[in-house]
Each structure stands twice: as structure tokens, then as C-alpha cells.
Residue, then its C-alpha position, 0 to 999 in steps of 0.5 A: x723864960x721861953x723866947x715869945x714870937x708874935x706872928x700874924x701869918x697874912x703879913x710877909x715878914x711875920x711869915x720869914x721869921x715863922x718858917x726860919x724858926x721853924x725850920x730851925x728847930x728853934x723852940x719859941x712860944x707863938x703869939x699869934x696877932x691879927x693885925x685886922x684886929x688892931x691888937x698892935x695899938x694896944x697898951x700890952x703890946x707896946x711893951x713889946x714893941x714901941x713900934x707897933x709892928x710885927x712881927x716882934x720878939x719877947x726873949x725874958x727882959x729882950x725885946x726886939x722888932x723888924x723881921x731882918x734884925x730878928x732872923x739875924x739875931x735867931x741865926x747867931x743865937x741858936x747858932x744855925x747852919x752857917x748858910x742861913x747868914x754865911x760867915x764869909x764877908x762876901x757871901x753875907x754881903x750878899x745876902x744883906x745887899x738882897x735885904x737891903x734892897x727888898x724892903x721898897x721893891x719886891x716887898x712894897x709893890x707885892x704888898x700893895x697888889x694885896x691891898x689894890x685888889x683884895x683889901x681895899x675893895x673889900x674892907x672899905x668898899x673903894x675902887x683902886x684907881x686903874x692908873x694905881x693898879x697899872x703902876x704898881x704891876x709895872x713896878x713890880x714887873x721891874x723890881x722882878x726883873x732885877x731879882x731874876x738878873x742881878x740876885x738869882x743870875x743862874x744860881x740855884x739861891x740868891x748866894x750860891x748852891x745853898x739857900x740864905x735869908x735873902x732866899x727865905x725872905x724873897x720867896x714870902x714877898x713874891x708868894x703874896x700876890x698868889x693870894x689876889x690871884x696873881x701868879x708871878x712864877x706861871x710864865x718866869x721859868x727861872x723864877x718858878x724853878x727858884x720856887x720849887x728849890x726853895x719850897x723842897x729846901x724848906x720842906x713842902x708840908x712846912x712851906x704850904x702851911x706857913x703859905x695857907x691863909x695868904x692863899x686863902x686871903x679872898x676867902x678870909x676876907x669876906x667873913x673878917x670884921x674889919x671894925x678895928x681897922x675902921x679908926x685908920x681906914x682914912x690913914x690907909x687910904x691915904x697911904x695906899x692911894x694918894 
């Protein structure tokens, strides 16, 4: 049975595991999920992943959720360059260190800059709080300040001369605000050069394709029926704003 990968691209983990796999050369069936849609509350995919999240993985009677666990499985799987997910103690100390860390800082605040300033306004015709907003550029602001001098340093990749995971899994995190206008890189020069090694690693024609709906976010959303978001619209609020 062919290894399934159910991916909406929108969302930042679902967009790693896209471009590892694809980088790869990995062979996988795409099952491409919209999460606007709800289809992760359904009962067909709960069999897939309890969790109801993506992405998720369907390898024959194996399924597996969150994003971390599925590269690392992936990479030992198919056996893919070592520098993906290095075999020195250290170096992959390293990159589990960077995984560790993104998931409540450059992931969660770079996803709320979505939902302030594209989502919430659109879907659900509610203003975002100034003090919200403010807090959260803050944040974000910090948490980018530890990714260009703790991670990066002055190294090409966040683990030396090669790209790893922890690369991989930063450059989809920090595109995201890209889609609500905000360019992280324009006045970051170290963090801008960053970018453009990790995008020729990938190769550019992959890079902008796995890139090209969260750019177009804005467009997206104001033809999106939002009608199977309407059932959590209060849980979301409350998520995001209280």
C-alpha cells in the first residue's frame, strides 16, 4: 500500500512535511485537506488521526500525526541524506533543540499574525484588539530575535553548512506573516540571506509552489465559504482573543 500524506498547504506544518517529501524524492499519495472545510472532524478522518489535526500520515495499517514525528520518521524510513536529521549526537541535539523550541514561539506568534490581520477580520467580521495585535508583533519580534542569535548565529543553516529539519521547519513558520503583508526578512539582512539559502537548497520552482496559497491568503479568503468553521467560530475567538 502506498504511504498517504494528508496536507492542506495554508497551514505551516503541513507545508514542511510537503517540501521534505518532496524534496526527497519520497513517492506518497497527497490527500489534500482543507481544513476551512472541517473535513478533520469527520468520522473518515478520525481513523486517520484521533487528534483531528494535520498533517497526518496513512503508511498501510500505520498512522501517525504531528509534523515533527512524521519528517523524523520519513527521514529514518527512506533513509534520506544524513543532514536532514544528522546522526551526530550533537549536530541532532541541535536540531531537536530548534524543534523544541519553535512550536510556542515563531510558530504560534507567526500564526496568530494570520488569523489577527486576515482571518478573523474576514471570516468572522471581528476586529482584533489594538493591544492583541501590539503584543503579538512584540512577541514575535523576540522570538526572532533568539532565531537570528541563538539558532543561526553566523552559520549558513541553523546546524552548520548544511540545511537540517530545524531549517526546513523555521523558513515555513517565518513565510506565514508573508500572506497578511508582513515581510519579516525586508530590514533582517542575516535573516533575508537565510532565506534565499534555504530557498536554492530546496530549489526555487519547489520552494514558491509549496509557498503560493499562503501568499495568495488574502485573495483565498474572500471567496472561501467559511460555513464549516461557523460550529467553532466562538471556540476560536476565544482561542485567539480572550
Amino acid at each position: 500500500m502506498s504511504l498517504e500524506i494528508y496536507l492542506d498547504l495554508f497551514s505551516q506544518p503541513c507545508r514542511s512535511v510537503y517540501l521534505f517529501a518532496k524534496k526527497n524524492n519520497i513517492p506518497f499519495d497527497h490527500k489534500n485537506v482543507s481544513l476551512f472545510d472541517g473535513f478533520q472532524y469527520s468520522e473518515e478522518f478520525g481513523k486517520i488521526n484521533q487528534l483531528r489535526k494535520l498533517p497526518a500520515i496513512k503508511d498501510g495499517d500505520f498512522c501517525l500525526a504531528e509534523s515533527v514525528a512524521i519528517m523524523i520518521y520519513l527521514a529514518e524510513k527512506f533513509r534520506t541524506p544524513d543532514h536532514w536529521f544528522p546522526a551526530d549526537l550533537r549536530k541532532r541535539a541541535r536540531v531537536n533543540e530548534y524543534l523544541s523550541w519553535q512550536h510556542t514561539s515563531i510558530r504560534m506568534h507567526g500564526a496568530k499574525i494570520i488569523w489577527f490581520k486576515v482571518m478573523i477580520p474576514n471570516l468572522f467580521q471581528t476586529e482584533v484588539p489594538k493591544e492583541k495585535m501590539d503584543a503579538t508583533i512584540e512577541n514575535l519580534n523576540i522570538a526572532l530575535h533568539f532565531f537570528e542569535e541563538k539558532f543561526l548565529q553566523d552559520k549558513p543553516f541553523i546546524v552548520g553548512d548544511q540545511i537540517s529539519l530545524a531549517d526546513l521547519v523555521a523558513i515555513v513558520e517565518l513565510i506565514q506573516p508573508l500572506g497578511a503583508g508582513m515581510d519579516l526578512f525586508e530590514t533582517r539582512p542575516k535573516l533575508k540571506a537565510w532565506k534565499e539559502r534555504v530557498r536554492e537548497t530546496l530549489g526555487a520552482e519547489l520552494f514558491d509552489e509549496a509557498h503560493r496559497g499562503i501568499l495568495s491568503i488574502q485573495e483565498h479568503v474572500k471567496t472561501m465559504d467559511a460555513s464549516g468553521l461557523a460550529p467553532l467560530k466562538a471556540k476560536i475567538l476565544k482561542y485567539f482573543l480572550s
